[in-house]
C-alpha beads as a LAMMPS data file, in Angstrom:
LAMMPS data file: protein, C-alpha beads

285 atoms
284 bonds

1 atom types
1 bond types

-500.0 500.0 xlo xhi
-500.0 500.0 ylo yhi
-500.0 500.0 zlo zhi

Masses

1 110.0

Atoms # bond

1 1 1 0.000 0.000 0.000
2 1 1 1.359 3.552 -1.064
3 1 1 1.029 5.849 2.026
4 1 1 0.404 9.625 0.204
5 1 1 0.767 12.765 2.314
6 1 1 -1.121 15.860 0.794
7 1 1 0.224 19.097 1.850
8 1 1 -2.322 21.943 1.765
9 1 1 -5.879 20.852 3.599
10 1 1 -8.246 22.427 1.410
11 1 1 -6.912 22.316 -1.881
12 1 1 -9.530 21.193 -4.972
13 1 1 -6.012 19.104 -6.443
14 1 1 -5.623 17.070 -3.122
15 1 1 -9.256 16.334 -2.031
16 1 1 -10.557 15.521 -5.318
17 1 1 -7.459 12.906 -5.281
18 1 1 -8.530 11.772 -2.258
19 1 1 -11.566 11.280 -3.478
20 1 1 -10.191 9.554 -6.121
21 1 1 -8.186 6.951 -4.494
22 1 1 -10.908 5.855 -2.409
23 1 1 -11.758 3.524 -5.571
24 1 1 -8.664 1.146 -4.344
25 1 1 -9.169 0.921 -0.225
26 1 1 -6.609 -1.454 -0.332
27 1 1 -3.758 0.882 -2.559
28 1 1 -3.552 3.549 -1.688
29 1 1 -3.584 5.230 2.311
30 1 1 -4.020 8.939 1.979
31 1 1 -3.468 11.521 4.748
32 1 1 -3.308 15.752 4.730
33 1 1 -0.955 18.203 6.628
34 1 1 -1.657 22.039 6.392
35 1 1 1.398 23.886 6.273
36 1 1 0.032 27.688 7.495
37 1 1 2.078 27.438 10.681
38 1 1 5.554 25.762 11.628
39 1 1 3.545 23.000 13.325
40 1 1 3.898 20.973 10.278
41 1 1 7.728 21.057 10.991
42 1 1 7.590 18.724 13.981
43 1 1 5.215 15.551 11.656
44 1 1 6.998 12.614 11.318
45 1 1 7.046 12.334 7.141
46 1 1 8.807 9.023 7.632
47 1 1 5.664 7.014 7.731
48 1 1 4.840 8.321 4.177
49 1 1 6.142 6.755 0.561
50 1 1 4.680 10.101 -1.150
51 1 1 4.363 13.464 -0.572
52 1 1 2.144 15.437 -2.930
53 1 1 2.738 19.041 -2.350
54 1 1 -0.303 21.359 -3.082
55 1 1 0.103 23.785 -0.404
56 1 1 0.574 26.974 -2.300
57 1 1 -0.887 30.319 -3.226
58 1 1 -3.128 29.497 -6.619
59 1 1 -4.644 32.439 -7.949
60 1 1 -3.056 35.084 -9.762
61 1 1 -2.126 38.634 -8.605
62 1 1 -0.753 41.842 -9.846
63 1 1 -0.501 43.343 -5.951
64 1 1 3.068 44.118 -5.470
65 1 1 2.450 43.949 -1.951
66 1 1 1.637 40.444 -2.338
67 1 1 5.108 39.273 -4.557
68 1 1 6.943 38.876 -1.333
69 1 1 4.159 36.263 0.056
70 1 1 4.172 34.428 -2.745
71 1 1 8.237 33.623 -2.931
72 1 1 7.604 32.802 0.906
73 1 1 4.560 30.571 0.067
74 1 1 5.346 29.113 -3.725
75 1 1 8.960 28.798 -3.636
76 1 1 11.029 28.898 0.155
77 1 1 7.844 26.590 1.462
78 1 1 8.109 23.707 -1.284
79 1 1 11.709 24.310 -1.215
80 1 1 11.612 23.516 2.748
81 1 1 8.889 20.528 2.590
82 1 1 10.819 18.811 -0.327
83 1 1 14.273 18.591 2.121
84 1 1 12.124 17.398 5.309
85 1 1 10.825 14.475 2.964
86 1 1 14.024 13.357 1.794
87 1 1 15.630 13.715 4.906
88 1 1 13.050 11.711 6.596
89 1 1 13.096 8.966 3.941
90 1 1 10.464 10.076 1.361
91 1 1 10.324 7.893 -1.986
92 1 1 8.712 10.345 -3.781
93 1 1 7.795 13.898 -3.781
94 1 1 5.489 15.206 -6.135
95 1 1 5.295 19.017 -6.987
96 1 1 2.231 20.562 -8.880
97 1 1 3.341 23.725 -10.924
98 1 1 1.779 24.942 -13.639
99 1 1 2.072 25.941 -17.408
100 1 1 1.845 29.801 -16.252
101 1 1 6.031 29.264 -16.017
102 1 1 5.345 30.188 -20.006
103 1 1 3.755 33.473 -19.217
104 1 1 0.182 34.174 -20.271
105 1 1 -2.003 33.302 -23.280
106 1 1 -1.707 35.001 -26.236
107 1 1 -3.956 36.177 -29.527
108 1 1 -1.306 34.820 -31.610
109 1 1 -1.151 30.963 -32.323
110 1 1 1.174 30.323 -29.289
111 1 1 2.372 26.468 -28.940
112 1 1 4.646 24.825 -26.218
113 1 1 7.057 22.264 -27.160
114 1 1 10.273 20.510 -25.925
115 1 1 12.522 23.450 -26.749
116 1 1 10.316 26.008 -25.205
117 1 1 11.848 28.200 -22.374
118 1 1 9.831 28.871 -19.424
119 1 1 9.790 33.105 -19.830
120 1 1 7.176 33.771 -16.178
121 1 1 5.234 37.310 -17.050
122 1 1 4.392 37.518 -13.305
123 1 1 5.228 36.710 -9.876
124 1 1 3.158 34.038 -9.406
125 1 1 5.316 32.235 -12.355
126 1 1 8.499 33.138 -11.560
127 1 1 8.048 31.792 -7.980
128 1 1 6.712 28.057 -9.248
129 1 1 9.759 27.897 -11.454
130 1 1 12.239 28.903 -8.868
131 1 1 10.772 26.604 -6.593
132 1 1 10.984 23.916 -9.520
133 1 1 15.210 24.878 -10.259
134 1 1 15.336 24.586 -6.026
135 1 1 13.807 21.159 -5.870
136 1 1 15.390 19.419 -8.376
137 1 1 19.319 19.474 -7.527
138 1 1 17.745 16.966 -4.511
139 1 1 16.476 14.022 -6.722
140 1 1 18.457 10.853 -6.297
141 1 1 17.963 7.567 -6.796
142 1 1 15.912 7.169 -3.274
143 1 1 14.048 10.309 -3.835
144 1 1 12.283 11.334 -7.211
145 1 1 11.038 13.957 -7.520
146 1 1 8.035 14.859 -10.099
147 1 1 6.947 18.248 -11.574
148 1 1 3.680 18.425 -12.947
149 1 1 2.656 21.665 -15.091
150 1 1 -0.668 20.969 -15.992
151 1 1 -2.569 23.838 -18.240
152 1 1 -6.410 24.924 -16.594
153 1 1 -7.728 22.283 -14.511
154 1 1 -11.726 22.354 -14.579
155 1 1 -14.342 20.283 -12.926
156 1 1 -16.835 19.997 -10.544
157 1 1 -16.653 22.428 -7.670
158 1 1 -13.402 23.926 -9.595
159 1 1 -12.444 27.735 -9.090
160 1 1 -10.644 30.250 -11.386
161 1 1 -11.827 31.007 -15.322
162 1 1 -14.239 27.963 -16.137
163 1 1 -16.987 28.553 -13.394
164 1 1 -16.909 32.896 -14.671
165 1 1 -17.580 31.059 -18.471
166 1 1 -20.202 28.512 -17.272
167 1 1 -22.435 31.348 -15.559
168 1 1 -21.800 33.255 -19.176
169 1 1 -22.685 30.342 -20.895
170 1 1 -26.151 29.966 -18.896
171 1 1 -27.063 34.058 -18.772
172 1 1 -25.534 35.787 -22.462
173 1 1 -28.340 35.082 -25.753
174 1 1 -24.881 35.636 -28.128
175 1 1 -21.384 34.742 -27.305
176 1 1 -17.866 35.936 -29.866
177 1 1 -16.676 33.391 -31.736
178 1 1 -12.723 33.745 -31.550
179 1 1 -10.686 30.878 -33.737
180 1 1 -8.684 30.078 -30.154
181 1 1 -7.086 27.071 -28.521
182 1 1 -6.187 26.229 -24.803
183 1 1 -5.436 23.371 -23.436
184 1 1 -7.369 22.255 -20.328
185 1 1 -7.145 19.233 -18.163
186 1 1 -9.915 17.696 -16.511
187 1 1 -9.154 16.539 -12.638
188 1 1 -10.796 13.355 -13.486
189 1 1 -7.773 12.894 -16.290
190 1 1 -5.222 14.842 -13.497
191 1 1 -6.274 12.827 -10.883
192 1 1 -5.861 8.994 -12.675
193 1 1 -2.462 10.652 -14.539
194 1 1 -1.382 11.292 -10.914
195 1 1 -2.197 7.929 -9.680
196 1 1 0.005 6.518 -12.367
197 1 1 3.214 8.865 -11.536
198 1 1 2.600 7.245 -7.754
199 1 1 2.441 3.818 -9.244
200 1 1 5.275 3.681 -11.597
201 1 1 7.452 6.188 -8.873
202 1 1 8.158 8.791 -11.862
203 1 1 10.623 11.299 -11.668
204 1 1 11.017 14.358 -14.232
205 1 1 8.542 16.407 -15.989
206 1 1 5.409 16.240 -17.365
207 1 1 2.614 18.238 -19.177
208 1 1 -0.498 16.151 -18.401
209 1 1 -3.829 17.716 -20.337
210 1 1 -6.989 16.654 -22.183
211 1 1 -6.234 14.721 -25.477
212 1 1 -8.222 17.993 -27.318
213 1 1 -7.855 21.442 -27.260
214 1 1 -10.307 23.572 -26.298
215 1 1 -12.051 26.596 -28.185
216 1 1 -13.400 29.177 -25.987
217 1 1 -16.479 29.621 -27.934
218 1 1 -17.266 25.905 -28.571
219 1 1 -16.722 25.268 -24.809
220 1 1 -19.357 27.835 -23.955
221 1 1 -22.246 26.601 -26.452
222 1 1 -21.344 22.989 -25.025
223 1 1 -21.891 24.570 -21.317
224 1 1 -25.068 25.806 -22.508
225 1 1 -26.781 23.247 -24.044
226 1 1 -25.660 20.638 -21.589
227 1 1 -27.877 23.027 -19.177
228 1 1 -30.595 23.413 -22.148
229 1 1 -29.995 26.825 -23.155
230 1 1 -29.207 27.807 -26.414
231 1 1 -26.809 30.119 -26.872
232 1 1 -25.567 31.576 -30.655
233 1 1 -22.138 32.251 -31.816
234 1 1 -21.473 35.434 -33.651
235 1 1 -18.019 37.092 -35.465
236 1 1 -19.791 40.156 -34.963
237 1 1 -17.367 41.188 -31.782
238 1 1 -14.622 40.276 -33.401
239 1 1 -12.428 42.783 -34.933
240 1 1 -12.938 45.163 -31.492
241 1 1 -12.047 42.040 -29.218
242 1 1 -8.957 41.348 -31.040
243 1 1 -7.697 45.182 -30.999
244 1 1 -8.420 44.959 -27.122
245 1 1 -6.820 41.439 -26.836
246 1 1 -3.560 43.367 -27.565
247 1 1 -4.470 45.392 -23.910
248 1 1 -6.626 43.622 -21.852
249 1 1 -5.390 40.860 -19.941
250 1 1 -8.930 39.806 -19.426
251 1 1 -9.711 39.607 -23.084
252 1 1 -6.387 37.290 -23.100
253 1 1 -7.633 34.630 -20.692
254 1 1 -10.955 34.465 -22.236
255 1 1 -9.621 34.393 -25.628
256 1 1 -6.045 34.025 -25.649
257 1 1 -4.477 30.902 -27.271
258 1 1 -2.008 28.456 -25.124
259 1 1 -1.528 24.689 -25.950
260 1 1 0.888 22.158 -25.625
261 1 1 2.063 20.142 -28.125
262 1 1 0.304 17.136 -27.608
263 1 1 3.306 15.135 -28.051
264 1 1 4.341 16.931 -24.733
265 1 1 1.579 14.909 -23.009
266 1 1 2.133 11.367 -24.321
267 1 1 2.511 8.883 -21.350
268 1 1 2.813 5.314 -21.045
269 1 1 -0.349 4.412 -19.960
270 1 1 -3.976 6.040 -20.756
271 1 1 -4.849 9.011 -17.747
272 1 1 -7.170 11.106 -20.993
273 1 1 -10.026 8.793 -19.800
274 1 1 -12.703 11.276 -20.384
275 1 1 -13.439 13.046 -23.736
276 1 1 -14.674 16.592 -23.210
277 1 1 -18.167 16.565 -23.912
278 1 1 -17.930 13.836 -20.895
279 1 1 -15.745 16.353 -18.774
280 1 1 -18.476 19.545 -19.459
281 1 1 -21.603 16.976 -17.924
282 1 1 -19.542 15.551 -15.456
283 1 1 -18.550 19.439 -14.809
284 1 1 -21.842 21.088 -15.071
285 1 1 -24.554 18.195 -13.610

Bonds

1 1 1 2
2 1 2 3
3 1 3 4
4 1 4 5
5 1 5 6
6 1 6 7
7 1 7 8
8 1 8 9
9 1 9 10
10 1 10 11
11 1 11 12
12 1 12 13
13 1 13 14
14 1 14 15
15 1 15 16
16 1 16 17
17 1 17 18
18 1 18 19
19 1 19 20
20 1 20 21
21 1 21 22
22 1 22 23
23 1 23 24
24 1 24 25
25 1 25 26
26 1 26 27
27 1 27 28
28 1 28 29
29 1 29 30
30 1 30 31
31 1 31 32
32 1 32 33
33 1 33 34
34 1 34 35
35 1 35 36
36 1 36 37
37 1 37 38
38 1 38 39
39 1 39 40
40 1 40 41
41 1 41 42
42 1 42 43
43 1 43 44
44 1 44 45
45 1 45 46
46 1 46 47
47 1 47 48
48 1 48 49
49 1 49 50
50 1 50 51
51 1 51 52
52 1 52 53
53 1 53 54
54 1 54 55
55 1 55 56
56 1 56 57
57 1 57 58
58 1 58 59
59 1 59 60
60 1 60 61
61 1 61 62
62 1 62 63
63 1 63 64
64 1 64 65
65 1 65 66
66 1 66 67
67 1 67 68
68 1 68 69
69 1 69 70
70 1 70 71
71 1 71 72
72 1 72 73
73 1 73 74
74 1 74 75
75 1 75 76
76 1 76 77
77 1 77 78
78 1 78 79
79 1 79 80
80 1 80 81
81 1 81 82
82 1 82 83
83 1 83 84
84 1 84 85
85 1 85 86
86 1 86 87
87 1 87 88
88 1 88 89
89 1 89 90
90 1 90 91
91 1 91 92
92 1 92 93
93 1 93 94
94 1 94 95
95 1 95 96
96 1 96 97
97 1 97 98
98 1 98 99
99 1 99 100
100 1 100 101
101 1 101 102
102 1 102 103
103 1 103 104
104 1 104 105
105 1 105 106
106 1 106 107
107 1 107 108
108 1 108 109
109 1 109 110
110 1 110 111
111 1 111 112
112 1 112 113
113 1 113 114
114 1 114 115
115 1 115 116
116 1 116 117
117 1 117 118
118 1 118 119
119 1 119 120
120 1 120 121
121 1 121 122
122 1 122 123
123 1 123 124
124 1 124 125
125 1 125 126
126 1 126 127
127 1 127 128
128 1 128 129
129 1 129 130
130 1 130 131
131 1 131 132
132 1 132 133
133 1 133 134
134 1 134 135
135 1 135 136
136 1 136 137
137 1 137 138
138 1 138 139
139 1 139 140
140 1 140 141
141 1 141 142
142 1 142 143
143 1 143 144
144 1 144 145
145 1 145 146
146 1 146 147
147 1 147 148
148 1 148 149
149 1 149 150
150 1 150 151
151 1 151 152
152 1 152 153
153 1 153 154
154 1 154 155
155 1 155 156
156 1 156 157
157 1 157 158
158 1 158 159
159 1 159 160
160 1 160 161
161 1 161 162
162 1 162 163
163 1 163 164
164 1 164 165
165 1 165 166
166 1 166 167
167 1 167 168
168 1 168 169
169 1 169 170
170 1 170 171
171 1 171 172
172 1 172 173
173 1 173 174
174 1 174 175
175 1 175 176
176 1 176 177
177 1 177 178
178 1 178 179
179 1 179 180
180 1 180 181
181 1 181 182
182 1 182 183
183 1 183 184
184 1 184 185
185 1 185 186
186 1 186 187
187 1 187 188
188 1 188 189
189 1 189 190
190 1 190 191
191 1 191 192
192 1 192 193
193 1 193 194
194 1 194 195
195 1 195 196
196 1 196 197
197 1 197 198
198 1 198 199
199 1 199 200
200 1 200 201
201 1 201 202
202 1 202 203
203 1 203 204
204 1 204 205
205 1 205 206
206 1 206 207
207 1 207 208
208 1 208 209
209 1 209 210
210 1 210 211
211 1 211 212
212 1 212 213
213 1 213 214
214 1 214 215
215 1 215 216
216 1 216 217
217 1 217 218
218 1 218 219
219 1 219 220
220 1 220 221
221 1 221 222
222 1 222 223
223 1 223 224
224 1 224 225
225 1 225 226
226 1 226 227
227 1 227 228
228 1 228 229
229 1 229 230
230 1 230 231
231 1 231 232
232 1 232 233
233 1 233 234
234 1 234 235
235 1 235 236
236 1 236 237
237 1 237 238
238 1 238 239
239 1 239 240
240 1 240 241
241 1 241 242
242 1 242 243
243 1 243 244
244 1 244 245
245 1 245 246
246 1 246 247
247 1 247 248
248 1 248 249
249 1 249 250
250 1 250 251
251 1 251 252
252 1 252 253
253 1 253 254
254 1 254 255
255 1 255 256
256 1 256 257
257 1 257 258
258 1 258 259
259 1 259 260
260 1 260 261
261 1 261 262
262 1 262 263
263 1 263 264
264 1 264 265
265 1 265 266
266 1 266 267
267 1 267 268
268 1 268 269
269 1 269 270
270 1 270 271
271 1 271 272
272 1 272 273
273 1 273 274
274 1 274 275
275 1 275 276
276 1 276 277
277 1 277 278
278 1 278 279
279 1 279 280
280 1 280 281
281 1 281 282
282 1 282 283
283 1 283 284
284 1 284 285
């Protein structure tokens, strides 16, 4: 049996795992550790064989006041829990970053390969990829470690972008049809791809996401009509939402385009197991 510890109590990643793993009673033992004070410090991690960090700050900011706390929080804190599981014996540690280490979306055509450089556009980046480059120099062979940037995770009870777009989806008669792609990644697909990487004790790093990518318009008019509203796509917005695309870092998330190569994703064994019209009802009912 593979004995998980989840850092960060209340995180949608880590409970939805949980959740998850209660398929296999007899796999998988799965415990949780909030790190917001230094009582975490004094738990015995030796009783683990996985430690899937989660504790972090998620959303976005452009608060200056806030870039300190989130070096503090993204970066010195995984740094710190990644040493106290390999010096208490930890097979595996398991970090979840995320594909903002490539700066935001874009209204070009923007695709991430293998010879892509991670260029953050914000704090919140910058401090998941430093605390990627501070965990990595401790892999050996009796600790892997394994960095996971997934794209937008959606699902049921998920925060951020999608929920804003499903109450769109359910309200607005007309919505702009944009020619956009994004990868997503449902947490049904993060959670088995995850469940894998414990199995097989991975090291290294991987772009888990949906096996299609994901037009903003097409996503919305699914949203709708899985709720039975119909909802009609127009060009008409078009040429004024792509002069403002080039300003507004709203317009960008909504419409911006940022995929991975799918090649990026390939793993050797099957974690897409929903398609995305599955993922929306799953999502939405």
């Amino acid at each position: 049996m593979k004995k998980i510890l989840i850092t960060g109590s209340n995180s949608y990643i880590g409970t939805s795992l949980e959740k998850w793993l209660r398929k296999y009673p007899d796999k998988y033992s799965i415990g949780f550790k909030s790190l917001r004070n230094d009582l975490w410090k004094k738990h015995d991690f030796s009783e683990y064989d996985v430690v899937l960090h989660m504790a972090g700050i998620a959303h976005v900011s452009s608060d200056p006041k806030m870039e300190e706390m989130y070096y503090k929080v993204n970066r010195d804190l995984t740094i710190e829990t990644a040493e106290k599981s390999k010096e208490e014996g930890v097979k595996q540690f398991i970090f979840m970053s995320s594909i903002i280490v490539y700066g935001d979306s874009s209204s070009n055509k923007r695709i991430i390969d293998k010879n892509t450089v991670p260029t953050p556009s914000n704090f919140y980046g910058n401090s998941k990829l430093q605390a990627e480059e501070g965990i990595k120099p401790l892999e050996n062979d009796k600790f892997k470690v394994a960095i996971l940037r997934p794209p937008m995770i959606y699902g049921r009870g998920s925060k951020g972008n999608y929920p804003k777009l499903a109450k769109v989806a359910q309200k607005l008669p007309v919505f702009p049809d944009i020619d956009n792609q994004r990868s997503m990644l449902h947490i049904d697909n993060l959670c088995e791809f995850i469940r894998f990487v414990v199995d097989n004790e991975d090291s290294g790093l991987f772009f888990p996401q949906n096996n299609a990518y994901v037009k903003t318009s097409e996503m919305v008019k699914m949203i709708a009509d899985v709720h039975g509203k119909k909802i009609i796509l127009t060009k008409l917005f078009n040429p004024i939402l792509q002069v403002l695309g080039h300003k507004s870092e709203l317009i960008n998330k909504v419409f911006g385009n940022l995929i991975y190569d799918q090649s990026l994703s390939d793993y050797k064994e099957n974690y897409q197991i929903r398609d995305f019209r599955k993922t929306i009802e799953l999502t939405e009912k």
